[in-house]
Structure formats: structure tokens, C-alpha cells
PyMOL commands that place a pseudoatom at each C-alpha (Angstrom):
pseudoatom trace, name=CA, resn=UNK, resi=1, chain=A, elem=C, hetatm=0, pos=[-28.679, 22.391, 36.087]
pseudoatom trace, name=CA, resn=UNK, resi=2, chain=A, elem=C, hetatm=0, pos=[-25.427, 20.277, 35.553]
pseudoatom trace, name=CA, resn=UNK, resi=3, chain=A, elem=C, hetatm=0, pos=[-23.462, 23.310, 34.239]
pseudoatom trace, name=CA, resn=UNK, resi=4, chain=A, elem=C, hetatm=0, pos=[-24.584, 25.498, 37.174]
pseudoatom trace, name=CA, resn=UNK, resi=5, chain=A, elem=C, hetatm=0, pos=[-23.724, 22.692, 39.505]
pseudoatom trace, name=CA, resn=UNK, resi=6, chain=A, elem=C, hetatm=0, pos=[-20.492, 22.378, 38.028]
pseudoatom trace, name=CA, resn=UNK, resi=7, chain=A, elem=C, hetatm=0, pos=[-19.485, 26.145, 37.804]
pseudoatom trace, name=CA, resn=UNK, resi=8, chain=A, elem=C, hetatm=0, pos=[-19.870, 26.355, 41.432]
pseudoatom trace, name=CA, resn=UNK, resi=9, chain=A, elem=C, hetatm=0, pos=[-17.397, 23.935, 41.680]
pseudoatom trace, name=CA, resn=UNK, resi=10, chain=A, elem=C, hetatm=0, pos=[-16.603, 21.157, 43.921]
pseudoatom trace, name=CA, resn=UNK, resi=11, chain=A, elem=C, hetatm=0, pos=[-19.473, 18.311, 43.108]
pseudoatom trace, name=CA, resn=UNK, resi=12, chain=A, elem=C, hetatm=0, pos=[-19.800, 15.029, 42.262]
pseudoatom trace, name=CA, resn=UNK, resi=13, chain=A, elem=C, hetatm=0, pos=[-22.459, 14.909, 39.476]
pseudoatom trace, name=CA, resn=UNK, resi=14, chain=A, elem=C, hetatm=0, pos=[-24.213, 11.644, 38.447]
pseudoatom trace, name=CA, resn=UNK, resi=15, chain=A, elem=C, hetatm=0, pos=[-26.627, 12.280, 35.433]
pseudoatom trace, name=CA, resn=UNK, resi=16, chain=A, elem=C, hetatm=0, pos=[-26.950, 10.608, 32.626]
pseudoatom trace, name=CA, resn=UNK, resi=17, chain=A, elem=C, hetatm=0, pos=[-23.911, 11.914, 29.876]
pseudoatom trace, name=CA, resn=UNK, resi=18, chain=A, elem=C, hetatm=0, pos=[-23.127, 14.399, 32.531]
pseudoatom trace, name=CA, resn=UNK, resi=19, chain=A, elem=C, hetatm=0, pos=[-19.540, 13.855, 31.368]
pseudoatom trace, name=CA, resn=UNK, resi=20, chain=A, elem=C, hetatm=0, pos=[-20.094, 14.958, 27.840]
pseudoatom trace, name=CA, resn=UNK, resi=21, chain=A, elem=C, hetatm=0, pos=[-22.094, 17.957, 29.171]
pseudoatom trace, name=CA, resn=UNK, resi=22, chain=A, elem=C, hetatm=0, pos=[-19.445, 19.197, 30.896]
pseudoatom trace, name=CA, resn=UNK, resi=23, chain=A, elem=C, hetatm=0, pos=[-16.800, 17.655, 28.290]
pseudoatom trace, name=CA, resn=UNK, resi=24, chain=A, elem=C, hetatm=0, pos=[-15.414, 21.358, 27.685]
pseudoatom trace, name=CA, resn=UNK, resi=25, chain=A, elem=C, hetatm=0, pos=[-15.297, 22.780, 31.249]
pseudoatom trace, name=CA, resn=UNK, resi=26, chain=A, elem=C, hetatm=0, pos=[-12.241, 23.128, 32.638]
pseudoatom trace, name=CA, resn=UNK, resi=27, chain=A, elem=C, hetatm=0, pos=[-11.671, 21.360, 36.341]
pseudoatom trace, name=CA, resn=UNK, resi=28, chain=A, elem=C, hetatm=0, pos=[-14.206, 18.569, 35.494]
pseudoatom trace, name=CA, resn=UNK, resi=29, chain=A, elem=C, hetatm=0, pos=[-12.508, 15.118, 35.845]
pseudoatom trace, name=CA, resn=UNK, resi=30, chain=A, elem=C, hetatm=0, pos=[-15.127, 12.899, 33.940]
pseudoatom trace, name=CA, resn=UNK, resi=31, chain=A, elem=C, hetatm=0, pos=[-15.210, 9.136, 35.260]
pseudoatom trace, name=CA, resn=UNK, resi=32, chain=A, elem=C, hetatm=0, pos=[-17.251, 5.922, 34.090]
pseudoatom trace, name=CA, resn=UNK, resi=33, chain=A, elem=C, hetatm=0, pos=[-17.626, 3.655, 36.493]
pseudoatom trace, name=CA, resn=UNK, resi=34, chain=A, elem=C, hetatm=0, pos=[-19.035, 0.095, 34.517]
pseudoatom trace, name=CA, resn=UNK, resi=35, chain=A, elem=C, hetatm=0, pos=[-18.281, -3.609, 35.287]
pseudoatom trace, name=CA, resn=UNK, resi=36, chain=A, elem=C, hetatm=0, pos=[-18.945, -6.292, 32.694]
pseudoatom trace, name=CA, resn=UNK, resi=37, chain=A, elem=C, hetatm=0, pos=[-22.512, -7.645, 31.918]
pseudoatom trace, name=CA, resn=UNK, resi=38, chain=A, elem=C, hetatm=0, pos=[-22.379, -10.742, 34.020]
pseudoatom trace, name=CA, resn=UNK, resi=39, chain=A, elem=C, hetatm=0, pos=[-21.368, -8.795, 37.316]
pseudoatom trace, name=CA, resn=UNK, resi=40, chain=A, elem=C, hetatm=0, pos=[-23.776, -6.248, 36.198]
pseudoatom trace, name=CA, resn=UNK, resi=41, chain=A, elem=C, hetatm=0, pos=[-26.495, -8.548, 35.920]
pseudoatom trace, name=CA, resn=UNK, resi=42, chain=A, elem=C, hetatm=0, pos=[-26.036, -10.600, 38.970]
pseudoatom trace, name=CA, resn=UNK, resi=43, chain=A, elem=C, hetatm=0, pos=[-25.909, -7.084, 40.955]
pseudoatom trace, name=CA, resn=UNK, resi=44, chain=A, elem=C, hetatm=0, pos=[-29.286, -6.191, 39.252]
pseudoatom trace, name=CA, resn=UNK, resi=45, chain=A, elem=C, hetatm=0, pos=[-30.639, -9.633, 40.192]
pseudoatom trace, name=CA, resn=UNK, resi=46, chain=A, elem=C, hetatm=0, pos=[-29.231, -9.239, 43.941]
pseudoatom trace, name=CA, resn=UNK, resi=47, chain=A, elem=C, hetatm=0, pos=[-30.696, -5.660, 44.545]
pseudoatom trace, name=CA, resn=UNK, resi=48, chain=A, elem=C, hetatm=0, pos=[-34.418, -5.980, 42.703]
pseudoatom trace, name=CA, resn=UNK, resi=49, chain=A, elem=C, hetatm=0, pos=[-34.470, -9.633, 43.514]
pseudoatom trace, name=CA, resn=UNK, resi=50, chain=A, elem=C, hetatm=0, pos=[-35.274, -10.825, 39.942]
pseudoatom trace, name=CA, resn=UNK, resi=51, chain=A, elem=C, hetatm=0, pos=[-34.026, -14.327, 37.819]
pseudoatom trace, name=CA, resn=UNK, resi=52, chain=A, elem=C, hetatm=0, pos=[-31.506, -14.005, 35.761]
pseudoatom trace, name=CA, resn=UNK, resi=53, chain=A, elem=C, hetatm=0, pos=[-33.403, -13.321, 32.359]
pseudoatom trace, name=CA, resn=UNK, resi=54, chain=A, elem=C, hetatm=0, pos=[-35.240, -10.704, 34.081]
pseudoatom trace, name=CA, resn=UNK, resi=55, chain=A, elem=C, hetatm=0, pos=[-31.909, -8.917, 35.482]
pseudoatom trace, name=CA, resn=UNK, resi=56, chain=A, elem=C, hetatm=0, pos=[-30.198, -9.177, 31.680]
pseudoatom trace, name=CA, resn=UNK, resi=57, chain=A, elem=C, hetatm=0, pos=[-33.270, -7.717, 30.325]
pseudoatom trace, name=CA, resn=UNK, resi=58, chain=A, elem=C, hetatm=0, pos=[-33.399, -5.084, 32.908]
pseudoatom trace, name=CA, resn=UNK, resi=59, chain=A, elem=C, hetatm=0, pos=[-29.367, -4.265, 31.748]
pseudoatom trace, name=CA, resn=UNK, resi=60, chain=A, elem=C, hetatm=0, pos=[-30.144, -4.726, 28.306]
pseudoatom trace, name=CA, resn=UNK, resi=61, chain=A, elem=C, hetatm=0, pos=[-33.093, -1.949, 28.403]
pseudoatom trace, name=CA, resn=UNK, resi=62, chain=A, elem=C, hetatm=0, pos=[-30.844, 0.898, 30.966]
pseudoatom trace, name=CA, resn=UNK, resi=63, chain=A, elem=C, hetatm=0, pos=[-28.233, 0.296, 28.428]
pseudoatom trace, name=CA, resn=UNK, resi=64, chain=A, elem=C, hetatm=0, pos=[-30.634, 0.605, 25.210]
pseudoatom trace, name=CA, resn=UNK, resi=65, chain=A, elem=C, hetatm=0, pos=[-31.891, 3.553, 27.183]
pseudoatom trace, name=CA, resn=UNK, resi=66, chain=A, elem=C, hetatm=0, pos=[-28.081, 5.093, 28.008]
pseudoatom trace, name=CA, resn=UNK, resi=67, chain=A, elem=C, hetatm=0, pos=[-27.433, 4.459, 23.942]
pseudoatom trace, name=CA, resn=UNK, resi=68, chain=A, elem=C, hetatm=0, pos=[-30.569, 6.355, 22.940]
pseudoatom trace, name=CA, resn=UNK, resi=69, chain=A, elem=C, hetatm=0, pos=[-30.172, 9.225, 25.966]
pseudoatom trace, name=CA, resn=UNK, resi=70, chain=A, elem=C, hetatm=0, pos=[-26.022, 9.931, 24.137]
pseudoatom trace, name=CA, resn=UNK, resi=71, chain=A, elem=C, hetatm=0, pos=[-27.468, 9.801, 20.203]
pseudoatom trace, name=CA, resn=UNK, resi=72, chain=A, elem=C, hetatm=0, pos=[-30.420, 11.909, 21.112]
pseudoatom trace, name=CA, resn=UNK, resi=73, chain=A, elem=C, hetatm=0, pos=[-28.748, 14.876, 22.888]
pseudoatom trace, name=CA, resn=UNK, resi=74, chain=A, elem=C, hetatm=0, pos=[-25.205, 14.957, 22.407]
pseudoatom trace, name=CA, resn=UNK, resi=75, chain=A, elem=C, hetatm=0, pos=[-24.549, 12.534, 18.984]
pseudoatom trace, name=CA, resn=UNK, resi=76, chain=A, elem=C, hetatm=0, pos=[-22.562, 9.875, 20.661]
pseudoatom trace, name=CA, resn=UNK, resi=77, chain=A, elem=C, hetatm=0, pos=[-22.748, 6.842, 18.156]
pseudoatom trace, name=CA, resn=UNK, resi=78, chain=A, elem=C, hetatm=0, pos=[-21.072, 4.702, 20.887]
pseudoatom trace, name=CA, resn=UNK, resi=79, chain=A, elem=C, hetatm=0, pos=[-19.925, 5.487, 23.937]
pseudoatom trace, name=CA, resn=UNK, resi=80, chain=A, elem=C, hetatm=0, pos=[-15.974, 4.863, 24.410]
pseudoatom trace, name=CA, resn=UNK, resi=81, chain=A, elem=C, hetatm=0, pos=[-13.530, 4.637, 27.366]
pseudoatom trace, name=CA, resn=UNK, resi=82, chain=A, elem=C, hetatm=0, pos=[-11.578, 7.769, 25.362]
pseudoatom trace, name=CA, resn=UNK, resi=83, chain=A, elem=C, hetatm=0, pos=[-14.623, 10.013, 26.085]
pseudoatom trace, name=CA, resn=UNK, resi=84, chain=A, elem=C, hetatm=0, pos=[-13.938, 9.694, 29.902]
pseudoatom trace, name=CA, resn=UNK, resi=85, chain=A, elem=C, hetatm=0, pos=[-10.729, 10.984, 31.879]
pseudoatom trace, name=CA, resn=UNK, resi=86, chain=A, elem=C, hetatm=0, pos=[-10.832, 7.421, 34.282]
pseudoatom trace, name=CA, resn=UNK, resi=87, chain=A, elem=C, hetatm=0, pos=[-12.635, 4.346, 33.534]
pseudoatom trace, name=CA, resn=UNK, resi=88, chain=A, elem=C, hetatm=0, pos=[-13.190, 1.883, 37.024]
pseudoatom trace, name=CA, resn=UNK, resi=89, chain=A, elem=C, hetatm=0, pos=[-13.720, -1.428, 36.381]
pseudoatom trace, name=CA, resn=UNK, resi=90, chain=A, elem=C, hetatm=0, pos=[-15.923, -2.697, 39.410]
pseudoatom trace, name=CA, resn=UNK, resi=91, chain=A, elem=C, hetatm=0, pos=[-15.861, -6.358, 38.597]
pseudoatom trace, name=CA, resn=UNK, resi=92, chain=A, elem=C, hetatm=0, pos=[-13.400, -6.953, 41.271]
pseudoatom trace, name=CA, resn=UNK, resi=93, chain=A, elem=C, hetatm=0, pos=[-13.216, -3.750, 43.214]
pseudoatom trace, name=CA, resn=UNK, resi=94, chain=A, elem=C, hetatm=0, pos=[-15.348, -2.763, 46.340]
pseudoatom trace, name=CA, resn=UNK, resi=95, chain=A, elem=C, hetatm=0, pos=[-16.666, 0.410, 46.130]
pseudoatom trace, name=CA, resn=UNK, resi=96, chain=A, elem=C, hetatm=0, pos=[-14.805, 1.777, 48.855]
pseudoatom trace, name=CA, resn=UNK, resi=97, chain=A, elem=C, hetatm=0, pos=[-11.747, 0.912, 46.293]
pseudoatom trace, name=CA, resn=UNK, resi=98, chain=A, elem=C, hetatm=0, pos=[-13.483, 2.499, 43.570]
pseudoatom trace, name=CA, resn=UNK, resi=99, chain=A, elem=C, hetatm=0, pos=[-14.303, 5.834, 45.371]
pseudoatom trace, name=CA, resn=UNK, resi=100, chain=A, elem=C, hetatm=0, pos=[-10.525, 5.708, 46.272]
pseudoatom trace, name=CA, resn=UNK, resi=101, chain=A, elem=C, hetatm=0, pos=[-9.487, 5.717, 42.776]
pseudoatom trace, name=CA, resn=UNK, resi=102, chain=A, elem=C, hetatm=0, pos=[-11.781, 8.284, 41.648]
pseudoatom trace, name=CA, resn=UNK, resi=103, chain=A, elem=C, hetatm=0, pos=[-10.906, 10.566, 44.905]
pseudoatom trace, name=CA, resn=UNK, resi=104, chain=A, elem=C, hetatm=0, pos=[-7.274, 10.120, 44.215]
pseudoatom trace, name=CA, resn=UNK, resi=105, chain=A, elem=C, hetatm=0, pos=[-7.512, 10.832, 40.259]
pseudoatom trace, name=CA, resn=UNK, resi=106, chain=A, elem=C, hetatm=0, pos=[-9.971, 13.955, 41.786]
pseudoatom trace, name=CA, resn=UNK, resi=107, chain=A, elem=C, hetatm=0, pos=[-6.214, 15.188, 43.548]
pseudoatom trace, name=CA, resn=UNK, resi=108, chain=A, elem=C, hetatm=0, pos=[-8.406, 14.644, 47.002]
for i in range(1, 108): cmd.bond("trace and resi %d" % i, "trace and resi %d" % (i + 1))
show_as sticks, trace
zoom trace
């Protein structure tokens, strides 16, 4: 489904390892977006209104999960800013400022 998604050309796809599926396709600009385990945490907490252990286990686990999902299907050992064409930062960018990056580095 990701490959015929992305042949027909003009998508934003959000999948788990999406970006190494479509690693060899031409046209595909292939963006992480992360932030650093505190923010991420504190967001988790915010939006599923949980304490603090419960948000970093919550991270912990999607990450374990992310880890497991790359080794399984497509070998990834570790997953490294070089695998991805832009890496965003959202510790201290909105999202509106994120999107912009991405949609600019998309030549949008």
C-alpha cells in the first residue's frame, strides 16, 4: 500500500519505516520528525493525561516497538539521521514551523 500510494505521486505518507520502504524511489523526500525524550514525554503526558513515569514508559515502549518494527522488516540495527533526507527537531518549533520546513524542503 505505501509503494502504490507513493507511485501515484503527490502524498504525504506516515507509516511506520515508510521512509526506508520507499528509500529507492525516486521523488520521495523522506523526513523524521523527533524531539528529545523530555519534550517527548511531557507531550505524551499532556495528550493521554498520564504522570510522568507513565508517559516515559509509554515513549520507552513506541520506541522499543519502532526499534523492533526497523530490525524485523527492513534490518535497521539503529535508526540514524543519515537514513532520512530532513531531520526536524520539534523541541522548540511549532508545528506550523515544522510543516514549513518540510513543505519548503518538499519544493512546495
Amino acid at each position: 500500500a505505501i509503494e502504490e500510494t507513493a507511485v501515484r505521486g503527490s502524498a504525504v505518507i506516515v507509516s511506520h519505516a515508510a521512509s526506508h520502504a520507499l528509500a529507492s524511489q525516486p521523488g520521495v523526500l523522506r523526513v523524521l520528525v523527533t524531539a528529545s525524550p523530555s519534550i517527548r514525554r511531557a507531550r505524551v503526558a499532556s495528550e493521554r493525561d498520564l504522570n510522568e513515569k507513565d508517559a516515559a514508559r509509554a515513549v520507552d515502549e513506541s520506541d522499543a516497538g519502532r526499534a523492533d518494527y526497523l530490525k524485523r522488516f527492513y534490518g535497521v540495527k539503529s535508526e540514524l539521521p543519515t537514513q532520512y533526507d530532513v531531520v526536524v527537531n520539534t523541541d522548540r518549533l511549532l508545528p506550523q514551523e515544522a510543516a514549513s520546513l518540510i513543505a519548503l524542503a518538499a519544493g512546495r
